[in-house]
Residue frames relative to the residue before (quaternion, step in Angstrom):
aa qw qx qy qz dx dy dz
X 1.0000 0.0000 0.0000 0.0000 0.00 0.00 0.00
X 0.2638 -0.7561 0.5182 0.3003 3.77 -0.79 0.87
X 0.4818 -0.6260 0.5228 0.3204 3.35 -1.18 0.19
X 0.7007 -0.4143 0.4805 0.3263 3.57 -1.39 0.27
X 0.6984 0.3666 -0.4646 0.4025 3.40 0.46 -0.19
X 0.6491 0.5890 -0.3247 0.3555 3.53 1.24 -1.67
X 0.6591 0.4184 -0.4220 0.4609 3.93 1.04 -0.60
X 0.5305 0.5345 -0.5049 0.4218 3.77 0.86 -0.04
X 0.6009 0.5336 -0.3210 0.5010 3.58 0.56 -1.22
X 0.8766 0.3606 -0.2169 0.2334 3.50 0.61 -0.57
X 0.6587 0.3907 -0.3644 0.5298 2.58 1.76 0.31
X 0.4137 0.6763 -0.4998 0.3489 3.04 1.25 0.19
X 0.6511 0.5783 -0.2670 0.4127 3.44 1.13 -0.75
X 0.6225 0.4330 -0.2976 0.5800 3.51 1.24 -0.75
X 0.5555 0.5592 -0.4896 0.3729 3.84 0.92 -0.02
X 0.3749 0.7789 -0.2584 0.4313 3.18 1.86 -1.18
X 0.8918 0.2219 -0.0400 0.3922 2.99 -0.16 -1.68
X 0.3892 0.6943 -0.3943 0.4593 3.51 1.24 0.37
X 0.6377 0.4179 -0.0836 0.6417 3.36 0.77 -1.68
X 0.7132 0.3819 -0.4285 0.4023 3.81 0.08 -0.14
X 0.5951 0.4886 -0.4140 0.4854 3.68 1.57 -1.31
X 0.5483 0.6929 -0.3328 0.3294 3.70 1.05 -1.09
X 0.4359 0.6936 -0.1034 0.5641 3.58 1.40 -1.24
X 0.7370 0.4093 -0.1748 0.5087 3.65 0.07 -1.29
X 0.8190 0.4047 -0.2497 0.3212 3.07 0.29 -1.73
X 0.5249 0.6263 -0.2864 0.5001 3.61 1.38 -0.65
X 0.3529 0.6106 -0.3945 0.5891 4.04 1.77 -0.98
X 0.8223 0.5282 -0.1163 0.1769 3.26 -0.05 -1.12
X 0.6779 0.5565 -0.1066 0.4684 2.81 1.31 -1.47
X 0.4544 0.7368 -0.2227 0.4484 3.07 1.86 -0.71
X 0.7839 0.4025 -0.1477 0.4491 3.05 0.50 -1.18
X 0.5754 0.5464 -0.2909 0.5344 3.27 1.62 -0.57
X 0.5644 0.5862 -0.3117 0.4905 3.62 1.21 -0.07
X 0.7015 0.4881 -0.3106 0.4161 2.82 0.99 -1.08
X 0.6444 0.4762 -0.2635 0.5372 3.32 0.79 -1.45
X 0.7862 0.3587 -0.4196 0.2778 3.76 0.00 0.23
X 0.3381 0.6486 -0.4845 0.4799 3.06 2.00 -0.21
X 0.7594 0.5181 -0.2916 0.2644 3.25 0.02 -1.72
X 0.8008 0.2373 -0.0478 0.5479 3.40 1.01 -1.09
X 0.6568 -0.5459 0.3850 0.3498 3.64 0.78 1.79
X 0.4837 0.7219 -0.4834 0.1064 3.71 0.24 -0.22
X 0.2602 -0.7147 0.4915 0.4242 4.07 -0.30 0.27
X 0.6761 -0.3906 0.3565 0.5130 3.94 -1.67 0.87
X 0.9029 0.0951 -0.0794 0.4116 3.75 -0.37 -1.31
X 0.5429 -0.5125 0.6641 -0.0403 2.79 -1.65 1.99
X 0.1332 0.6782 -0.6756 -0.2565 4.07 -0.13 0.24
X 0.4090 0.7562 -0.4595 0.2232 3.67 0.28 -0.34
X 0.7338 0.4491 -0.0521 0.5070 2.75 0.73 -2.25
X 0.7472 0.3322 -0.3693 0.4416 3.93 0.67 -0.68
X 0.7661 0.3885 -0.3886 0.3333 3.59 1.07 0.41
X 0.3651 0.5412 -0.4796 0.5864 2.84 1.39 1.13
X 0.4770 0.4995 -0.4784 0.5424 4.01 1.07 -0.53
X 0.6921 0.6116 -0.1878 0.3341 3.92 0.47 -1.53
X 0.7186 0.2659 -0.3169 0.5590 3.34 0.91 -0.82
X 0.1166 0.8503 -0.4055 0.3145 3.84 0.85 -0.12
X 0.8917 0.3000 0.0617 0.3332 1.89 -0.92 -2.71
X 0.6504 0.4862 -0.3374 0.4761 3.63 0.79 -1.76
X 0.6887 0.4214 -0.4341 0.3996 4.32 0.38 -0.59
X 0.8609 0.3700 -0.2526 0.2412 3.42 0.94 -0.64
X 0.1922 0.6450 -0.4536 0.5842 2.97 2.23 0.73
X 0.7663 0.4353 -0.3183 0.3493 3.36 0.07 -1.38
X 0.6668 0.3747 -0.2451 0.5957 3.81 0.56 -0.80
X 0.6747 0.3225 -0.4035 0.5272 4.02 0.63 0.39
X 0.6118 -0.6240 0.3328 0.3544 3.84 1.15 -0.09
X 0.4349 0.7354 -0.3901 0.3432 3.40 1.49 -0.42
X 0.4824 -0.6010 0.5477 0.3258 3.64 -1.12 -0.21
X 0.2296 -0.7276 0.5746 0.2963 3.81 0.30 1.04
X 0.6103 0.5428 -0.4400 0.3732 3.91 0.00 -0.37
X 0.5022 0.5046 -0.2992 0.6354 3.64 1.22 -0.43
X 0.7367 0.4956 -0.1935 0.4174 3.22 0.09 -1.61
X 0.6889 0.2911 -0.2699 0.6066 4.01 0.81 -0.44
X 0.5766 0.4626 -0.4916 0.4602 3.67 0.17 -0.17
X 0.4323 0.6201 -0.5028 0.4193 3.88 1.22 -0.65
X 0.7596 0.6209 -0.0759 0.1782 2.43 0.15 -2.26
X 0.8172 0.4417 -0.1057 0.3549 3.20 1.07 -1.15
X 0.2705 0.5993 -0.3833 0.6486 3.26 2.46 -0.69
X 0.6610 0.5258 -0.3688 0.3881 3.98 -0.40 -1.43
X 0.6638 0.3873 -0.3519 0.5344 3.71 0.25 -1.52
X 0.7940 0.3988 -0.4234 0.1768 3.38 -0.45 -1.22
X 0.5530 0.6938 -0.1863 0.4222 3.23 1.42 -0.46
X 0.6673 0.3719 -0.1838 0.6186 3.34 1.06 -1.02
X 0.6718 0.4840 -0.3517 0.4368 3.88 0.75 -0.66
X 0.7381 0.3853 -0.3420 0.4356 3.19 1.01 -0.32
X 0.3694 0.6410 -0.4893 0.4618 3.60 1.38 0.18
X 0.8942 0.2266 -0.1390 0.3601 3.44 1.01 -1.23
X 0.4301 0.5222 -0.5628 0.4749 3.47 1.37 1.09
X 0.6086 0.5944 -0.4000 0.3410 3.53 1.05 -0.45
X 0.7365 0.3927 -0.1744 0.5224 3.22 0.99 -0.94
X 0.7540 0.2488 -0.3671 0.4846 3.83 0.48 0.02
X 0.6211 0.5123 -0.4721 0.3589 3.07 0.69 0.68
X 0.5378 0.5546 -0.4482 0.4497 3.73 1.53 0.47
């Protein structure tokens, strides 16, 4: 049986590794800046982020999560990253 502390320690680590995927994904976004500077493109795609949307909510569902949780993530996350990229393509 684990003790209360060992499931803290463990998630404390997966909080870790949240903020590090979180890290990456911003790596990324970069590049997604770049490539839209280059090619006139405007920050938000709605297409593309409801295709990100239906995704997430199936793969919450088929992991047990509540996709309604699971998009409200999702959508804090966009607004964040979208403004990374109105700030920058707009200089």
């Amino acid at each position: 049986m684990s003790t209360l502390d060992e499931h803290r320690q463990a998630i404390d680590v997966i909080d870790a590794q949240i903020i590090d995927l979180l890290a990456a994904r911003k790596a990324e976004v970069e590049g997604v800046i770049r490539y839209k500077a280059e090619h006139n493109m405007a920050p938000l795609q709605p297409a593309r982020f409801q295709a990100v949307l239906d995704k997430c909510r199936q793969r919450a569902t088929d992991n047990k999560l509540d996709p309604d949780v699971v998009e409200a993530i999702w959508h804090t996350m966009h607004q964040y990253f979208l403004k990374l990229e109105g700030e920058a393509l707009s200089k």
